[in-house]
C-alpha positions in Angstrom: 64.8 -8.8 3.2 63.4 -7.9 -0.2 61.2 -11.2 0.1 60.0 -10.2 3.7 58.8 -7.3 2.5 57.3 -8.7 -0.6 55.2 -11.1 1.7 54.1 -8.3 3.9 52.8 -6.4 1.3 51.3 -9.1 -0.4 49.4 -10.2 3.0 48.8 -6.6 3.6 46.6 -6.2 0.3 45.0 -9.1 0.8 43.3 -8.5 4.4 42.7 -5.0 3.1 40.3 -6.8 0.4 38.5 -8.3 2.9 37.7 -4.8 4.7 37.0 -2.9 1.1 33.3 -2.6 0.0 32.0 -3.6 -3.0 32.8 -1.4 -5.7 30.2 0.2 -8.0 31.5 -2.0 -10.9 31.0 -5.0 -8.8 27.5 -4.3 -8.1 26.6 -2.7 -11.4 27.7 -6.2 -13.3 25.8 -7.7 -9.8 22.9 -6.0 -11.0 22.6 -6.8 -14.5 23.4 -10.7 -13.0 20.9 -10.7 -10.5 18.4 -9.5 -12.8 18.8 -12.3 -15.7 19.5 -15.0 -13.5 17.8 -14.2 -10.0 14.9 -12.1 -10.7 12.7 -14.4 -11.7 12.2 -16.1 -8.1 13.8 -13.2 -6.2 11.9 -9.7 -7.5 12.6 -6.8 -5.2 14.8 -9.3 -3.2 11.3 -11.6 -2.1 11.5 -15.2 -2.9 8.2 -16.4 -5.2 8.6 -20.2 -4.1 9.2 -19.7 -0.4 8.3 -16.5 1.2 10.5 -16.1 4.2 13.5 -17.7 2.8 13.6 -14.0 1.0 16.6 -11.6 0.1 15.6 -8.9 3.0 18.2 -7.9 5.6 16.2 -9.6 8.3 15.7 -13.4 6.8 19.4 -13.2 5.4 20.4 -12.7 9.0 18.3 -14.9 10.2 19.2 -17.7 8.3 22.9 -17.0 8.2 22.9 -15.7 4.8 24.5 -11.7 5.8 28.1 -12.4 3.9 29.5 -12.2 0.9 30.7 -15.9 1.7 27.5 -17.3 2.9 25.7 -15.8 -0.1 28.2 -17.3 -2.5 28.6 -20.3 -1.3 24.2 -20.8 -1.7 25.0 -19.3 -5.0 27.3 -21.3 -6.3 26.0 -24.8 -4.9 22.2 -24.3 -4.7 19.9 -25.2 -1.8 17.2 -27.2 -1.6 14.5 -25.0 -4.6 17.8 -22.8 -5.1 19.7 -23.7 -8.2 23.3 -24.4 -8.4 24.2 -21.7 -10.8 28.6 -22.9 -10.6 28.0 -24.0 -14.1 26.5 -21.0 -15.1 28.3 -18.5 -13.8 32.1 -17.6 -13.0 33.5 -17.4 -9.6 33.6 -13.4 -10.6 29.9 -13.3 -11.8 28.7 -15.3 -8.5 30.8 -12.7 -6.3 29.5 -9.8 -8.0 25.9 -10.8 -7.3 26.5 -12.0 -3.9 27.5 -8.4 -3.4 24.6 -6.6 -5.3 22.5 -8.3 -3.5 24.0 -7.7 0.2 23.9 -4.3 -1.1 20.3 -4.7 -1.6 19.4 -6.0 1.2 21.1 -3.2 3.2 19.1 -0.1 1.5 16.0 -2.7 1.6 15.7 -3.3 -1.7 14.5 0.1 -3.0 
């Protein structure tokens, strides 16, 4: 019984991670990220080599890019001009900015 329960709090934690929004830490240390290893190309959430292919709400959605997974996985294996950054950064870092910048991208980059 005590391992039933044990599961089924375990599980319950978990799918309540899912459902959680970012915390402020996550996307302060998403911030500070974005802006050493992102900015560059990505200012204000636009995208210097490839206009459209930008950080807005409305490309990321169009494209398929409006999760936390979607923008991780781009993140950490690179896309045609995007850089792989999986040697650069730690599955932590890569989540953190992957929810700065869907946080961005929701108050439209101001």
């Amino acid at each position: 019984m005590k391992k039933l329960l044990t599961l089924v709090l375990v599980t319950f934690f978990l799918l309540l991670g899912t459902f959680i929004p970012a915390s402020a830490a996550e996307t302060v240390n998403g911030e500070q990220i974005f802006s050493v290893h992102c900015a560059g190309c990505h200012i204000n959430g636009s995208n210097i080599i490839r206009r459209g292919k930008n950080l807005k709400k409305q490309a990321l959605k169009k494209y398929g890019m409006d999760s936390v997974e979607a923008v991780t996985s781009i993140v950490t294996n690179g896309k045609n001009n995007m850089s792989s950054y999986k040697e650069r950064l730690t599955e932590q870092q890569i989540q953190d900015v992957a929810a700065y910048v869907l946080e961005q991208a929701e108050k439209d980059w101001r």
